[in-house]
Kinemage of the C-alpha trace (Angstrom):
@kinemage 1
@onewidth
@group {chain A} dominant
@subgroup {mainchain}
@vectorlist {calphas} color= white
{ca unk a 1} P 7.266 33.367 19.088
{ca unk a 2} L 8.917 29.949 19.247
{ca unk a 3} L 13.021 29.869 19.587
{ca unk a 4} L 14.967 26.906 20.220
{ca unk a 5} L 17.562 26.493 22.512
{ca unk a 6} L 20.466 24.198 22.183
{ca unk a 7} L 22.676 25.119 24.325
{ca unk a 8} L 22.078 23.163 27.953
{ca unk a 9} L 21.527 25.487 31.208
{ca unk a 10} L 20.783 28.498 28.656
{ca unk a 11} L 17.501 29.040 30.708
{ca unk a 12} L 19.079 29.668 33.531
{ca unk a 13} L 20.301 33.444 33.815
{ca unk a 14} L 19.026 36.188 35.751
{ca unk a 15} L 16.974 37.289 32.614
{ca unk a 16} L 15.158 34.128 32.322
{ca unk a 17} L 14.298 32.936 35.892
{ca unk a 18} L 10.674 33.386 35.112
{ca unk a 19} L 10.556 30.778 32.089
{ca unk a 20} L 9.256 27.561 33.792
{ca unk a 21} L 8.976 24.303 31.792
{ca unk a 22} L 5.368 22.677 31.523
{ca unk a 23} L 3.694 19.648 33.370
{ca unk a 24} L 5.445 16.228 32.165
{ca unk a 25} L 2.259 15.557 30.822
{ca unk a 26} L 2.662 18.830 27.840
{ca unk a 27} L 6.108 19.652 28.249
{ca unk a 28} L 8.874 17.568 29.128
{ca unk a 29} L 10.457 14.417 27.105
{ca unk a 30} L 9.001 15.505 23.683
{ca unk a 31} L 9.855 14.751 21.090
{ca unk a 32} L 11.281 16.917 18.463
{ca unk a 33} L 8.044 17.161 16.342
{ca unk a 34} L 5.820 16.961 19.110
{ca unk a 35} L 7.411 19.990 20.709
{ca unk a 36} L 7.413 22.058 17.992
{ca unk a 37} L 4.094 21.365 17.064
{ca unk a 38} L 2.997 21.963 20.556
{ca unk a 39} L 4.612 25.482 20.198
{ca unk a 40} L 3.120 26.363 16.986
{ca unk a 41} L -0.391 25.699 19.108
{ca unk a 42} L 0.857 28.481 21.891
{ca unk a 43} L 1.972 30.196 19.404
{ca unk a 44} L -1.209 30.633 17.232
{ca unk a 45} L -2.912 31.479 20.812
{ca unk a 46} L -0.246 34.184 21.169
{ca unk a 47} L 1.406 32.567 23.986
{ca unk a 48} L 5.396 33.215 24.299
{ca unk a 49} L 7.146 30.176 24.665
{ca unk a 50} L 10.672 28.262 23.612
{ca unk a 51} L 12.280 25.029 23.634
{ca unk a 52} L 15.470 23.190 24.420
{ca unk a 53} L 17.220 20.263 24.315
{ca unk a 54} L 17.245 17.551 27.127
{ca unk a 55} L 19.983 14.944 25.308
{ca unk a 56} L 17.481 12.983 22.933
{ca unk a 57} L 14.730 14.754 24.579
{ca unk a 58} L 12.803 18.185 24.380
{ca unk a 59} L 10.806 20.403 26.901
{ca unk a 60} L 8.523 23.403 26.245
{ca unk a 61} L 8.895 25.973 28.570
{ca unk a 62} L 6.511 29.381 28.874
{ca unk a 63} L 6.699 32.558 31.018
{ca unk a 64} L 5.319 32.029 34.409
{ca unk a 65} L 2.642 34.935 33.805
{ca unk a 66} L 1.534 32.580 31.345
{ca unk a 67} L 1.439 29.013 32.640
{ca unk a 68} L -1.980 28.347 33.442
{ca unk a 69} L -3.064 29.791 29.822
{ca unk a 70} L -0.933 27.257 27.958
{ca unk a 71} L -1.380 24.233 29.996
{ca unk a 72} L -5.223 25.355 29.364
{ca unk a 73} L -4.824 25.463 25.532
{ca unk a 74} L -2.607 22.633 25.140
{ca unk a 75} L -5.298 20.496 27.284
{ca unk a 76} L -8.068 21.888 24.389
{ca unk a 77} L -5.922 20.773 22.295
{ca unk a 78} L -5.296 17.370 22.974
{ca unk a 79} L -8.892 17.451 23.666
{ca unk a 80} L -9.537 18.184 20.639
{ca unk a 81} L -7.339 15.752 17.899
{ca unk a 82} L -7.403 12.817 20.835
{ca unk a 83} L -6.648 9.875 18.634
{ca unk a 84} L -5.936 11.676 15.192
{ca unk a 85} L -5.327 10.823 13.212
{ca unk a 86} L -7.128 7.286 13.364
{ca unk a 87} L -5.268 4.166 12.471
{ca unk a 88} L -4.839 2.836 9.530
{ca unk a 89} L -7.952 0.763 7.701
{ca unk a 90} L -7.350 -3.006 8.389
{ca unk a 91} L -6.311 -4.992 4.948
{ca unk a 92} L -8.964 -5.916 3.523
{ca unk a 93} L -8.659 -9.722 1.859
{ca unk a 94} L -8.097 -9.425 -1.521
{ca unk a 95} L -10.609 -11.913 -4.024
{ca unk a 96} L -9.013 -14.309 -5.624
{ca unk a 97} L -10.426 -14.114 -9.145
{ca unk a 98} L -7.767 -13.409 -11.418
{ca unk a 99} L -8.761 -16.496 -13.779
{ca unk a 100} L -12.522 -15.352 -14.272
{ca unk a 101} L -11.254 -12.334 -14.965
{ca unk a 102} L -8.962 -13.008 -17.482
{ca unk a 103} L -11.555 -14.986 -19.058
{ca unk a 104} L -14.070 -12.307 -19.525
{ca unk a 105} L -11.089 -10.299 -21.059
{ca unk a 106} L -10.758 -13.265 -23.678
{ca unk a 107} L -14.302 -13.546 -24.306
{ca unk a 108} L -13.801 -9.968 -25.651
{ca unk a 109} L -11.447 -10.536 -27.606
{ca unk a 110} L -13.216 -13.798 -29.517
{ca unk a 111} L -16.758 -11.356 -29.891
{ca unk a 112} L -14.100 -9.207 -31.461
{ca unk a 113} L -13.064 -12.073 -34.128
{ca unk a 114} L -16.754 -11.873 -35.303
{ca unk a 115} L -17.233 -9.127 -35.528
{ca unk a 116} L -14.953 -8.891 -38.126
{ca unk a 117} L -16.406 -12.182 -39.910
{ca unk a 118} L -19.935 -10.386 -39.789
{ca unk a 119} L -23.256 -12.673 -38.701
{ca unk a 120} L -26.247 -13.251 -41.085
{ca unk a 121} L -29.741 -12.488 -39.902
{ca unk a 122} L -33.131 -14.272 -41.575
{ca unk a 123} L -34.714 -11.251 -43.959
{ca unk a 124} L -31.797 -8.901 -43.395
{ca unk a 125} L -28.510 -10.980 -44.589
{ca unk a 126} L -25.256 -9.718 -43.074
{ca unk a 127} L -25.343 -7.111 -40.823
{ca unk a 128} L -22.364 -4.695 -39.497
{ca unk a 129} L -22.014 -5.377 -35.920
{ca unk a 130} L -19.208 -2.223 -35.442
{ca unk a 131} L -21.676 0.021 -37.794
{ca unk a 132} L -24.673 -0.908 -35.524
{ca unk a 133} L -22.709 -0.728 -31.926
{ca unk a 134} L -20.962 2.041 -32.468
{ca unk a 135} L -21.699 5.122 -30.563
{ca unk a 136} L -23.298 7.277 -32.583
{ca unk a 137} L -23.745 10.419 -30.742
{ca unk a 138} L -26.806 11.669 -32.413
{ca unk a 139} L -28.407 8.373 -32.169
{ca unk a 140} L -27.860 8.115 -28.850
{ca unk a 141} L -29.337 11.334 -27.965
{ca unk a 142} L -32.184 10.788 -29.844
{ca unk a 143} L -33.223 7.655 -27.769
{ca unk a 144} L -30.579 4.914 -28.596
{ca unk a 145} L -29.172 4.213 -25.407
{ca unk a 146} L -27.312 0.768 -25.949
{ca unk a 147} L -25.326 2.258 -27.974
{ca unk a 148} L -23.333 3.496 -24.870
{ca unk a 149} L -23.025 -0.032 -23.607
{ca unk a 150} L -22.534 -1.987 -27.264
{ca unk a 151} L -19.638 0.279 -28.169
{ca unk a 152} L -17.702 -1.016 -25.258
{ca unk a 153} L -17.490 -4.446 -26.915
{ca unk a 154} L -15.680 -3.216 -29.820
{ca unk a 155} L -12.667 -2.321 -30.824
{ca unk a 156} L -11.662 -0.522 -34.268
{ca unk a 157} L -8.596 -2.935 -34.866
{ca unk a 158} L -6.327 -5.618 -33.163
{ca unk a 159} L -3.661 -3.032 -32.176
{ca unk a 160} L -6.685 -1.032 -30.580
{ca unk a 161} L -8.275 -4.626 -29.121
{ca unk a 162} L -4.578 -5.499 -27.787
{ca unk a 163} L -4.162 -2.118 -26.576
{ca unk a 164} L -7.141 -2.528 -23.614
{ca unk a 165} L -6.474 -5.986 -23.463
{ca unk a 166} L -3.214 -5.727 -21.735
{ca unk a 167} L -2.909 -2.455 -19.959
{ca unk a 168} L -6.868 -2.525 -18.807
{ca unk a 169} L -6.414 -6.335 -17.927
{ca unk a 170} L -3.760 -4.610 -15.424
{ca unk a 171} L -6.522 -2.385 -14.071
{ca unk a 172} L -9.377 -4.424 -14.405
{ca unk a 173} L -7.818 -7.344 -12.499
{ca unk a 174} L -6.578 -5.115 -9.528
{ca unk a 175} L -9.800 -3.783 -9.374
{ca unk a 176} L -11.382 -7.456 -9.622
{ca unk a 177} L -8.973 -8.574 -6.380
{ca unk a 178} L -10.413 -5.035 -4.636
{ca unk a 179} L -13.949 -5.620 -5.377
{ca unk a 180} L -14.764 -8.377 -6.529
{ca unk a 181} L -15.564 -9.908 -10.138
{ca unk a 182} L -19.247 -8.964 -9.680
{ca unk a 183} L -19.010 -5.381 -8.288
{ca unk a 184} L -15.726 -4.610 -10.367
{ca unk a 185} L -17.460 -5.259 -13.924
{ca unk a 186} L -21.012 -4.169 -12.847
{ca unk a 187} L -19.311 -0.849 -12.196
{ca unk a 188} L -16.818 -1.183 -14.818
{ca unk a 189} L -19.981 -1.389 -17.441
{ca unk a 190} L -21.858 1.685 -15.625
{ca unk a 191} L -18.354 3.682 -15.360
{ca unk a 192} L -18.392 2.867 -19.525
{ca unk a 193} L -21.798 3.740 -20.680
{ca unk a 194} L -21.974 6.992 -18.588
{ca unk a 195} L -18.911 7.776 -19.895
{ca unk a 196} L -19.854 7.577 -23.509
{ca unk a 197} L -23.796 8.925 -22.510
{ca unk a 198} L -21.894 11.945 -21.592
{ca unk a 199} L -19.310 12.165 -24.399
{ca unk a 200} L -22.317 11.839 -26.561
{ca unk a 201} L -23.909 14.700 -25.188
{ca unk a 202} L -21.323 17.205 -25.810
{ca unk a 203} L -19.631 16.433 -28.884
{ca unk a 204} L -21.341 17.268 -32.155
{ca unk a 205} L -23.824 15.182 -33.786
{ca unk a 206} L -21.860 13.282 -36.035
{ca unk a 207} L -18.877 11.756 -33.822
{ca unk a 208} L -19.002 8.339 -33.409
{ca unk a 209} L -16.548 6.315 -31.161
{ca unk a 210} L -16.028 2.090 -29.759
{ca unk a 211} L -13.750 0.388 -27.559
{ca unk a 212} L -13.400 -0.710 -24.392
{ca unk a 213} L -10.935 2.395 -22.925
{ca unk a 214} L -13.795 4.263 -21.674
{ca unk a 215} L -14.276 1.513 -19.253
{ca unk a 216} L -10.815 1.066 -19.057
{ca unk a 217} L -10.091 4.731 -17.583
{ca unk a 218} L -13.167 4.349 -15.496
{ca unk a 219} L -11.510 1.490 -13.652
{ca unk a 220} L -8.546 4.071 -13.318
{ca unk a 221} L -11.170 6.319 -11.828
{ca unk a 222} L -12.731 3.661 -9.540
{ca unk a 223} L -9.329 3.008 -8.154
{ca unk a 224} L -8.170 6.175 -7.448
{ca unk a 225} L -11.961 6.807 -5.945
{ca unk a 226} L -11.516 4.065 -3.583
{ca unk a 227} L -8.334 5.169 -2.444
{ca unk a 228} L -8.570 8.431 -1.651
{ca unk a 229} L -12.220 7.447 0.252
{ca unk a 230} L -10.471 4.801 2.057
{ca unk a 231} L -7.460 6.676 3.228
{ca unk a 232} L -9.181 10.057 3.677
{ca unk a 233} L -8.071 10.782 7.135
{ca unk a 234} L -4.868 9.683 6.191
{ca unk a 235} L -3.941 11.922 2.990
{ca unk a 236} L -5.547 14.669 4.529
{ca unk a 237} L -4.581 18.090 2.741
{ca unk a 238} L -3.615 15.480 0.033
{ca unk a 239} L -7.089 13.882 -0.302
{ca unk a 240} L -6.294 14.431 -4.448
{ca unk a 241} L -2.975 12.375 -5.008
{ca unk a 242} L -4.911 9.116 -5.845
{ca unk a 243} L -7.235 11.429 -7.869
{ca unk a 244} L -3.963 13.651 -9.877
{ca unk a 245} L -2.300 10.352 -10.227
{ca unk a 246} L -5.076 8.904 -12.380
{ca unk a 247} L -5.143 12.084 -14.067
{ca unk a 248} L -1.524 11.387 -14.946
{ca unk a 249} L -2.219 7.783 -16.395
{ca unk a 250} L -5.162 9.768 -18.495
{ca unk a 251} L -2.738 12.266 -19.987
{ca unk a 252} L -0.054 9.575 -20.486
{ca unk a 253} L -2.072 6.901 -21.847
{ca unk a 254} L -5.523 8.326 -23.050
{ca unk a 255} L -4.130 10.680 -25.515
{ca unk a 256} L -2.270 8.053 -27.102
{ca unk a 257} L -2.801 7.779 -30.825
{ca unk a 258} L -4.166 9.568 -33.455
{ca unk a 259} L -8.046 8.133 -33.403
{ca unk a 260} L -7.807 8.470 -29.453
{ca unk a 261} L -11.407 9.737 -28.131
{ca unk a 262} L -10.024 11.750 -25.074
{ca unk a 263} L -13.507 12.756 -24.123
{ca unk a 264} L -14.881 9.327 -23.939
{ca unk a 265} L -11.711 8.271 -21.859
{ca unk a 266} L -12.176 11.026 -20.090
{ca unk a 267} L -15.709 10.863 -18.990
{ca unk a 268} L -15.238 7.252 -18.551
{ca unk a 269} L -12.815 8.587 -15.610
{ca unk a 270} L -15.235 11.176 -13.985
{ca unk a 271} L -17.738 8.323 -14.168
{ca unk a 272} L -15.582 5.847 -12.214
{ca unk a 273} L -14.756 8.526 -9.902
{ca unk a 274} L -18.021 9.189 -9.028
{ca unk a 275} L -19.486 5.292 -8.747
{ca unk a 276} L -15.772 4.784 -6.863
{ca unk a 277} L -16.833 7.173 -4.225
{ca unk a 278} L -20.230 5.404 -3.743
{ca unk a 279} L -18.651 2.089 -3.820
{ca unk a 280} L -16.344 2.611 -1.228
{ca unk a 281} L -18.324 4.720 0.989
{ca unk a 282} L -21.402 1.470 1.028
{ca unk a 283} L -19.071 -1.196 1.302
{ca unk a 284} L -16.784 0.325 4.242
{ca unk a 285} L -20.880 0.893 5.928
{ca unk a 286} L -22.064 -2.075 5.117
{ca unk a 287} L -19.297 -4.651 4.212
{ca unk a 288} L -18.256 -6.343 0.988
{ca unk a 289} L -20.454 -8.695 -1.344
{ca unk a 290} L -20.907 -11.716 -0.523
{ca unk a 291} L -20.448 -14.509 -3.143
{ca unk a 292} L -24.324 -14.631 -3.864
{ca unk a 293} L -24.286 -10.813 -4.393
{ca unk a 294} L -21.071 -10.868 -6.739
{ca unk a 295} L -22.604 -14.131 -8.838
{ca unk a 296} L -25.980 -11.804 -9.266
{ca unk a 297} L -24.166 -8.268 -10.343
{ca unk a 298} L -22.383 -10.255 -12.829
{ca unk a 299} L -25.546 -11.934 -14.363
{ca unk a 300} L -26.957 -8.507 -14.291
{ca unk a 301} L -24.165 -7.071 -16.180
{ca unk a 302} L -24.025 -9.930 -18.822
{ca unk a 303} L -27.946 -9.342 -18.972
{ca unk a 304} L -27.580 -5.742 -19.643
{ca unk a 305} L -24.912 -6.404 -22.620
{ca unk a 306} L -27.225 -8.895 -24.243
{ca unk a 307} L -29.849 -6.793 -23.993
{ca unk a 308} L -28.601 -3.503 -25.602
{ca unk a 309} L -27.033 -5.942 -28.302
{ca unk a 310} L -30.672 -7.175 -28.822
{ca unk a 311} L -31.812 -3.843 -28.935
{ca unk a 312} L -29.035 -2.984 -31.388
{ca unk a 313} L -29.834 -5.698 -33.707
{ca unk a 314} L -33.668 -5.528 -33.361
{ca unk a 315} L -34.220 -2.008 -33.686
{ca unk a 316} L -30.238 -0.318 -34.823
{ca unk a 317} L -31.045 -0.809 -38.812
């Protein structure tokens, strides 16, 4: 049982000769938390012992019958959480790419212009870009995947455009200066089309959904992935903050609105959870990208959206 004495000299009556206070090394000029903590360990061994006051300072002291078992367990103990936690990661160097990133954000916005002007195709006239990229969800289970990665290119109007423009542009860009343009939208893309592969797969055949807030909560799930990897140790017993915290933006901000898709947004979540985890885990073993890297994940990514827009137009009618 652990008691705490405050009063100085109290150890020293003829009913508690036999208390003696433990090695400098475990015992003497704790501090406050240290001592206690140190008790709870004796304590959870079912070793009697108390503390008291030294001025600023704090000793644990333990029957004599039972010195040599808590100088034992406390040296297990120390043994045993030696430098633990570890320190803190080093700061990483954030990318300076805020520009580039922007950019891409604006290029989304002009493919959104025409798409509302509508482009003519030899032998098929005007076609409906938004009817064409839209995820369909029977269509897409029946074998039309870029229809998960097409629908995150549009947007239903210019509030809805405006909408991930500003508050994912907040996201996308921290996750940019985290990762890296390359990594961030490569991931970003993946994060979006699982999202809406999965959304697909569980709501009924006829729901249909665009927009670029799947992606958009998956870069709130890749941030709250990387987080919680990166300060694991640290959080401990709270490993889930990061993790309840994007929940919280979700609920706030993905239910939004009356033509709100909450599964898409959040699936698009789950999925940048899940490539956050992988993310962080390979680059703290085997460093960031290197420019190279970065300049060939974000040819692959613009490769993959022309592609499933080829797809879309060449086989979508």
């Amino acid at each position: 049982m652990v008691s705490v004495m405050d009063l100085p000299g109290a150890l020293h009556s003829s009913e508690d000769n036999r208390w003696q206070p433990l090695p400098s090394k475990y015992g003497i000029n704790l501090t406050k938390a240290k001592a206690r903590s140190w008790a709870l360990v004796l304590d959870s061994r079912s070793i009697p012992c108390c503390i008291e006051t030294l001025g600023s300072n704090w000793q644990l002291l333990v029957p004599e019958q039972h010195y040599e078992s808590a100088v034992r367990e406390l040296h297990l103990y120390e043994e045993a959480n030696f430098n633990w936690p570890p320190a803190l990661p080093a700061a990483r160097r954030l990318f300076e790419n805020t520009i580039p990133t922007i950019s891409v954000l604006i290029l989304l916005a002009t493919f959104h212009n025409l798409t509302l002007l509508g482009i003519s195709i030899p032998e098929r006239g005007i076609i409906d870009l938004r009817e064409l990229g839209s995820a369909h969800a029977s269509q897409i289970m029946g074998g039309k995947w870029w229809q998960c990665i097409t629908a995150l290119t549009l947007h239903a109007d210019i509030s809805h455009l405006l909408s991930n423009l500003t508050i994912g542009g907040i996201f996308v860009v921290i996750l940019s200066r985290e990762l890296g343009s390359g990594l961030s939208w490569s991931l970003l893309l993946a994060s979006g089309a699982l999202g809406n592969f999965i959304n697909a797969a569980i709501q009924t055949p006829d729901h249909r959904s665009l927009g670029a807030s799947t992606a958009v909560f998956g870069a709130v799930g890749l941030l709250a992935a990387i987080s919680t990897v990166r300060y694991r140790h640290h959080l401990q017993k709270r490993w889930f903050v990061p993790v309840a915290a994007g929940l919280a933006l979700l609920a706030i901000l993905g239910t939004e609105g009356k033509n709100s898709d909450l599964g898409a947004h959040l699936f698009g979540f789950v999925s940048g959870i899940f490539f956050g985890i992988c993310a962080e885990y390979l680059v703290g073993k085997y460093g960031r990208t290197s420019g190279v890297l970065n300049f060939l994940l974000v040819a692959m990514s613009a490769t993959f959206i022309v592609a499933a827009w080829w797809f879309a137009i060449e086989f979508g009618g």
